[in-house]
N, CA and C atoms as a LAMMPS dump frame, in Angstrom:
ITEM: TIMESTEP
0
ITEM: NUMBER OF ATOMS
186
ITEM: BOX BOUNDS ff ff ff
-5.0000000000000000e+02 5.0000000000000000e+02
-5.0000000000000000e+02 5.0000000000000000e+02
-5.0000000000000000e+02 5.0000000000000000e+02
ITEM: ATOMS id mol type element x y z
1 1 1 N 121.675 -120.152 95.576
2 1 2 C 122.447 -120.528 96.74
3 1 3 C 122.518 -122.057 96.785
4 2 1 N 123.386 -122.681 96.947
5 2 2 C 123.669 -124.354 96.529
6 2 3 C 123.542 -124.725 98.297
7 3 1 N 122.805 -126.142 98.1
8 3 2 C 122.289 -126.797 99.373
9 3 3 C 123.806 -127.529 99.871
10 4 1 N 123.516 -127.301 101.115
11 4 2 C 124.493 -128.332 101.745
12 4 3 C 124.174 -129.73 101.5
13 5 1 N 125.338 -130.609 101.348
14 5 2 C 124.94 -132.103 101.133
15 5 3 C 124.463 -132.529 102.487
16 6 1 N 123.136 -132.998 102.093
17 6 2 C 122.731 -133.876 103.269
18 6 3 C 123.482 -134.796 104.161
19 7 1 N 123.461 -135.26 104.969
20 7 2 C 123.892 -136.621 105.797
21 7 3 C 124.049 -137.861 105.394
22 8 1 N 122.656 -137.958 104.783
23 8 2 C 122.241 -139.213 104.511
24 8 3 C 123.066 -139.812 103.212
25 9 1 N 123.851 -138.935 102.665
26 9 2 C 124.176 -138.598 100.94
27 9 3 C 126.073 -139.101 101.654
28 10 1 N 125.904 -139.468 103.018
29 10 2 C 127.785 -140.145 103.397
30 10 3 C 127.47 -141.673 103.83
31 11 1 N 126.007 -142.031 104.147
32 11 2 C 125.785 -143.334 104.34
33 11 3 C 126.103 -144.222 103.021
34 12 1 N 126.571 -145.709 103.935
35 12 2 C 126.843 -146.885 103.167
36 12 3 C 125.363 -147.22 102.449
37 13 1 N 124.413 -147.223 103.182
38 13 2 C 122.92 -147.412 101.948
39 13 3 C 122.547 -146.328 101.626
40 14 1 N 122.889 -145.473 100.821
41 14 2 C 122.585 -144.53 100.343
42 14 3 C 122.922 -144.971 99.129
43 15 1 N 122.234 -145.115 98.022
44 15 2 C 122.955 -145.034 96.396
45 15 3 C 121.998 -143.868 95.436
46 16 1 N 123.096 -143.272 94.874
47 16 2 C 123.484 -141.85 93.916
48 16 3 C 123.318 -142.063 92.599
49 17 1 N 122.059 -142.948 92.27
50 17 2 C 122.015 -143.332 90.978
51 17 3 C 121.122 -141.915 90.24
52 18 1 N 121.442 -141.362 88.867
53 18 2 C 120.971 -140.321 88.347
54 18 3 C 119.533 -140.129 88.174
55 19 1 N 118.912 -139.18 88.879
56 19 2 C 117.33 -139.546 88.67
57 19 3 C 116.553 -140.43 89.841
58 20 1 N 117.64 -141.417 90.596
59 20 2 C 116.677 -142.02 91.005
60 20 3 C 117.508 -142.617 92.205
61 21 1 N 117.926 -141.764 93.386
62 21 2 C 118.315 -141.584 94.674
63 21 3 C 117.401 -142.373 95.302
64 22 1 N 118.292 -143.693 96.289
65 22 2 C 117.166 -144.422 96.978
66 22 3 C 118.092 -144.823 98.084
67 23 1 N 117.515 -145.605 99.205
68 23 2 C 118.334 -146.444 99.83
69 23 3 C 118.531 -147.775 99.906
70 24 1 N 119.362 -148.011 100.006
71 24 2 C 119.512 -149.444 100.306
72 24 3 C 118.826 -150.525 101.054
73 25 1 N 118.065 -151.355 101.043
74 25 2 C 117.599 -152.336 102.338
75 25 3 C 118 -151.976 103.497
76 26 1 N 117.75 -152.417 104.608
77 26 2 C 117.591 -151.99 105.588
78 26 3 C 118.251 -150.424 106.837
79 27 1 N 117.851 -149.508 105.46
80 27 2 C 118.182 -148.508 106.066
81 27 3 C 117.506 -147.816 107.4
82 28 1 N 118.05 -147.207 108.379
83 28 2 C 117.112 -146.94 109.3
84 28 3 C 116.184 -145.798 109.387
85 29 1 N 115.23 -146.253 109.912
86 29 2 C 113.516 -145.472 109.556
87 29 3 C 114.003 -143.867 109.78
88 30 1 N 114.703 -143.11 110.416
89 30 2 C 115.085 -141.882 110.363
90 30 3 C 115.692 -141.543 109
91 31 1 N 116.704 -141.941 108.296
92 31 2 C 117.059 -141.675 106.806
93 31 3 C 116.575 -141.989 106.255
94 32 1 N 115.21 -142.532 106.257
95 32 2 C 114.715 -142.845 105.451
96 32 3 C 113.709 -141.603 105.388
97 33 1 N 112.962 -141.116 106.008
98 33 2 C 112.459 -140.01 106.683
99 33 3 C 113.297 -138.765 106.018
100 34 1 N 114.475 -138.565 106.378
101 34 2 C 115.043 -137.516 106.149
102 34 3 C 115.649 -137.927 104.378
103 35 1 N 115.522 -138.541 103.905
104 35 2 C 115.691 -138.658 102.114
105 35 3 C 114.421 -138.416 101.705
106 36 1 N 113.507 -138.88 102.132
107 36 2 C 111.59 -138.615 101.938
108 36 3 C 111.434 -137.174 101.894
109 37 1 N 112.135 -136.271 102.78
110 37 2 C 111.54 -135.106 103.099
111 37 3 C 112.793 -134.261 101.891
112 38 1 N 113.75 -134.769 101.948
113 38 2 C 114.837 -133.696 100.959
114 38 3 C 114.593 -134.002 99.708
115 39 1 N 113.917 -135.319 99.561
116 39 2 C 113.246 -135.259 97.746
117 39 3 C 112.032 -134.648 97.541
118 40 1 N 111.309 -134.344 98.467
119 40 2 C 109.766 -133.616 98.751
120 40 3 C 110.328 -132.292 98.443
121 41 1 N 111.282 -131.897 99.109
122 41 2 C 111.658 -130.043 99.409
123 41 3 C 112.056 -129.581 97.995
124 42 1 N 112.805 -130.679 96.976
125 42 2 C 113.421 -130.318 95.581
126 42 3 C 112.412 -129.879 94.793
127 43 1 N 110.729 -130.486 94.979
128 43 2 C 109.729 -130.708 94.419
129 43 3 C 109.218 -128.834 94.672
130 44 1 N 109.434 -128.108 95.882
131 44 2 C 109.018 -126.802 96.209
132 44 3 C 109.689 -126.015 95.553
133 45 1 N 109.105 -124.78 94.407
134 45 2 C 110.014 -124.281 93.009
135 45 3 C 109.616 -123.066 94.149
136 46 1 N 111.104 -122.163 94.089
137 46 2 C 111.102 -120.835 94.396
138 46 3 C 110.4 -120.158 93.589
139 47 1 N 109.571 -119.105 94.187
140 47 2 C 108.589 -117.842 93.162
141 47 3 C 109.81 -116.561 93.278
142 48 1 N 108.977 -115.895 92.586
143 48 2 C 109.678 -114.447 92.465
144 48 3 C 109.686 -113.992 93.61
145 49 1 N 110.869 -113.384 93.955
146 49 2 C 110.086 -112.596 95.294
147 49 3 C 110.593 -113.43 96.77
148 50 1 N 111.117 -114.795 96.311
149 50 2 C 111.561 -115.441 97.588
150 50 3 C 113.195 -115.803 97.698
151 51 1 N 113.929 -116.689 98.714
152 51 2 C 114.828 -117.187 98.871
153 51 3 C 114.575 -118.38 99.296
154 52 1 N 114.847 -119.651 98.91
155 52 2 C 114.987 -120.797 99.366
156 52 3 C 113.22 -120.496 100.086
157 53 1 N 112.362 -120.501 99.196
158 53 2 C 110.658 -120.342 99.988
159 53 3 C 110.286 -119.322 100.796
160 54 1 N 111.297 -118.877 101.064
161 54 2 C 111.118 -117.445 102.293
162 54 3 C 111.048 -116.068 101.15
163 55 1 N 109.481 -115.437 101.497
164 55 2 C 109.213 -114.415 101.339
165 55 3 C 110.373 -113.129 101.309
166 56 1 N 110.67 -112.558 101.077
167 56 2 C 111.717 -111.43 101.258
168 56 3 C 110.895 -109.812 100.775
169 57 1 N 110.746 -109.545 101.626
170 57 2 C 109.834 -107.919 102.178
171 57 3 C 111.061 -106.749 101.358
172 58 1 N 111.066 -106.145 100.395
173 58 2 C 112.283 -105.525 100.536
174 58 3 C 111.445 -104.145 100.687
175 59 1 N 110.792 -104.287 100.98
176 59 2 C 110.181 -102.442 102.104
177 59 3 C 110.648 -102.517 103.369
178 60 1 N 110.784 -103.324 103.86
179 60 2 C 111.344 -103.338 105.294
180 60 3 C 111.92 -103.023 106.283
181 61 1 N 111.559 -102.584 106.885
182 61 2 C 112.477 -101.361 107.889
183 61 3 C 113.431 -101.8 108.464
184 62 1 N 113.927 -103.14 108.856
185 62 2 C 114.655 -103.464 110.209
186 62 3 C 115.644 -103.965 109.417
């Protein structure tokens, strides 16, 4: 399932260099935060058995 493009990925300090996504100088402490946490989340490898990290029960009644 392909991620929605972030926010931060339409900002003017945002640069899209291959490998090595950063921001620009004085970007503000929230995108900076939220690029910190969406390069952290790439780092979490789906197991068998999940979706995007979420467990999926397929005994499940409901």
């Amino acid at each position: 399932m392909p991620r929605t493009r972030p926010e931060f990925t339409k900002s003017p300090y945002f640069v899209d260099e291959p490998g090595n996504w950063h921001l620009k100088a004085g970007a503000p402490k929230k995108m900076q935060a939220e690029l910190d946490n969406y390069l952290q989340s790439l780092e979490n490898l789906d197991e068998d058995g999940t979706i995007n990290g979420n467990q999926i029960d397929i005994y499940s009644t409901h």
